[in-house]
C-alpha positions in Angstrom: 27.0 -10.5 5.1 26.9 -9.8 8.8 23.8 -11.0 11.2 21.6 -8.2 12.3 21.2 -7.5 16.1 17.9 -9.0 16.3 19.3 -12.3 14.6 22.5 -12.2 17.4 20.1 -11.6 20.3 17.4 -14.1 19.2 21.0 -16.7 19.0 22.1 -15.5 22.7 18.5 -16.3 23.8 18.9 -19.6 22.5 22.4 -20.3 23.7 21.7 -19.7 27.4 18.2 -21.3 27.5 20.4 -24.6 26.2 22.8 -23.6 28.6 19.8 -24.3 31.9 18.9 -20.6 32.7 15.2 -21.1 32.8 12.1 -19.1 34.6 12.3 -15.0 35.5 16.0 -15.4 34.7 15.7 -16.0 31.0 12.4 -13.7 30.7 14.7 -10.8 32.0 17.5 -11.7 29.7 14.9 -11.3 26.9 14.0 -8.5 27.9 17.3 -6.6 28.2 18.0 -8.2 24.6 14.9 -6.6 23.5 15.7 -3.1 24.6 18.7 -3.2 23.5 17.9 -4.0 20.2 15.0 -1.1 20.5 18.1 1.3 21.5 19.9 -0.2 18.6 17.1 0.6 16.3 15.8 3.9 17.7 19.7 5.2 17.8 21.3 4.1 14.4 18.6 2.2 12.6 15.6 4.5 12.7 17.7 8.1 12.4 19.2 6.2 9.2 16.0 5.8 7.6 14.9 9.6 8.3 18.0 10.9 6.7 17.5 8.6 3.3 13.8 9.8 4.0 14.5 13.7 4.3 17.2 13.6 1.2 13.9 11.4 -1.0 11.7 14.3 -0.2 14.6 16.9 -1.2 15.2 15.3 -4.0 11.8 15.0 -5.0 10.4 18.7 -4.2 13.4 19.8 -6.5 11.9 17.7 -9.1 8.7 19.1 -8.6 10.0 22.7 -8.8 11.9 22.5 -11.6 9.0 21.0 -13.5 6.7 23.5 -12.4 9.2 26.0 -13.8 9.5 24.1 -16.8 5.3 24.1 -17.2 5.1 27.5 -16.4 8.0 29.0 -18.6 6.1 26.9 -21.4 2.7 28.2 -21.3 4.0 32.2 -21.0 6.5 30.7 -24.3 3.0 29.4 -26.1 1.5 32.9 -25.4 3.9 34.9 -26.8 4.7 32.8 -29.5 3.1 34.8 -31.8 5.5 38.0 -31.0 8.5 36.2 -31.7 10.7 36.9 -34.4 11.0 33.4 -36.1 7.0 32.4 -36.0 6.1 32.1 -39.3 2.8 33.7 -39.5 1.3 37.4 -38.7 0.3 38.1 -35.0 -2.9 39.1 -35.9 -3.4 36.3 -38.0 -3.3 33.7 -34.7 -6.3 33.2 -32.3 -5.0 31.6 -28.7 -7.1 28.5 -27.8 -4.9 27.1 -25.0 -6.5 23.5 -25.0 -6.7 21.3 -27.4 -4.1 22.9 -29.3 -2.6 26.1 -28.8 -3.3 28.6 -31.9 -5.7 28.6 -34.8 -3.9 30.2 -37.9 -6.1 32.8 -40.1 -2.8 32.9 -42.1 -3.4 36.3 -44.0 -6.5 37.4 -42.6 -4.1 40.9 -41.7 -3.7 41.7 -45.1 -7.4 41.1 -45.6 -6.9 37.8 -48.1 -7.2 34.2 -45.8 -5.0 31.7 -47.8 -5.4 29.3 -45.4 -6.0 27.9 -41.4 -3.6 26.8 -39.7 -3.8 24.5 -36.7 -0.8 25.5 -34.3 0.8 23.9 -31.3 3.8 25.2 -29.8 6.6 23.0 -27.7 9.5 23.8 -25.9 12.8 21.9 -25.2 12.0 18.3 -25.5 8.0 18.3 -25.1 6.0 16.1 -27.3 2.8 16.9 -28.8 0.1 14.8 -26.5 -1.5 11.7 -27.6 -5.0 13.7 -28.2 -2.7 16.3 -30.2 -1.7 13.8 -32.5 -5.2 12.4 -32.8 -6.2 15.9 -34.0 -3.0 16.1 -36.3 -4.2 12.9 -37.9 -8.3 14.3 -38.3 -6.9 17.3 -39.6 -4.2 15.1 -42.3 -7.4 12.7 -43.4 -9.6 15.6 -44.2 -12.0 15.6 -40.9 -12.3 19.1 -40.7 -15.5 20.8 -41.1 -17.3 24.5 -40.6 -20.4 24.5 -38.6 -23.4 27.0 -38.4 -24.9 26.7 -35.1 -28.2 28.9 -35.4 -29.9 30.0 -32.2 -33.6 30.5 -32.4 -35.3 33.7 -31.8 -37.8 32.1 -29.4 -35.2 31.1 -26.8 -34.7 33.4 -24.2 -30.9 33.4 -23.2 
C-alpha cells in the first residue's frame, strides 16, 4: 500500500528540518507542502468523493422509485382485487377496509344467504402479510372474534 500525500509531505518536513533548514525557511516549506496537498485533495481527492457521492444518490433515488412503483401498483392491485377473474368470492360480497387488512368477506350475501365472513388480505410479488396482520390471523384462528352492538343514546346530541 502506497503512502498518501499528507504522509510523504509530513516525511519531507521532517527530512529537511533534520537536514538544518530552520526559521521562515522551514515554515514556508510547510506551507507550500500544505497547499499542495490542499490542490491534491481539492483536484483528485475531493471530485472523487462527489462522483461515488452523485452515483449513491442515483442509485438510491432508483430504489426509491421503483419501490414507490411497487407500493403504488399494490394498493390499485388490492382495490381491484375483487374484479379479477381468479378471486374466489363475489364482488359484492367484499367490503374494502384498506388498514388493518384489506377486505372483509360477506361470502354469499349476493345471493342473499351469508355462509360465512371472510377476513381478506391481498399481496403482490413477494410481500408478506405484516406482523400486526399475522397477529389478527392468529385472533381470528383462536376464536377472538366477536359482534358488537354499540347503541347511541337518544339524549346525545351529535
Amino acid at each position: 500500500m502506497g503512502l498518501s500525500l499528507p504522509v510523504v509531505c509530513c516525511i519531507i518536513v521532517v527530512h529537511i528540518s533534520d537536514a538544518g533548514l530552520s526559521g521562515i525557511w522551514l515554515v514556508l516549506l510547510a506551507a507550500a507542502l500544505v497547499s499542495i496537498v490542499l490542490m491534491y485533495y481539492r483536484g483528485f481527492v475531493i471530485p472523487r468523493l462527489q462522483r461515488r457521492h452523485s452515483i449513491e444518490i442515483e442509485k438510491v433515488s432508483a430504489q426509491r422509485i421503483e419501490q414507490s412503483k411497487a407500493v403504488t401498483r399494490g394498493l390499485y392491485t388490492e382495490q381491484l382485487a375483487p374484479f379479477l377473474p381468479n378471486f374466489p368470492y363475489h364482488p359484492s360480497d367484499a367490503r374494502f377496509l384498506g388498514s388493518p387488512v384489506d377486505f372483509i368477506v360477506f361470502d354469499g350475501m349476493s345471493e342473499g344467504d351469508i355462509k360465512r365472513i371472510v377476513i381478506s388480505e391481498i399481496k403482490t410479488g413477494k410481500s408478506q402479510l405484516t406482523t400486526r396482520q399475522r397477529h389478527i390471523k392468529k385472533l381470528v384462528q383462536a376464536g377472538n372474534v366477536e359482534f358488537d352492538v354499540f347503541r347511541i343514546d337518544d339524549h346525545i346530541d351529535i
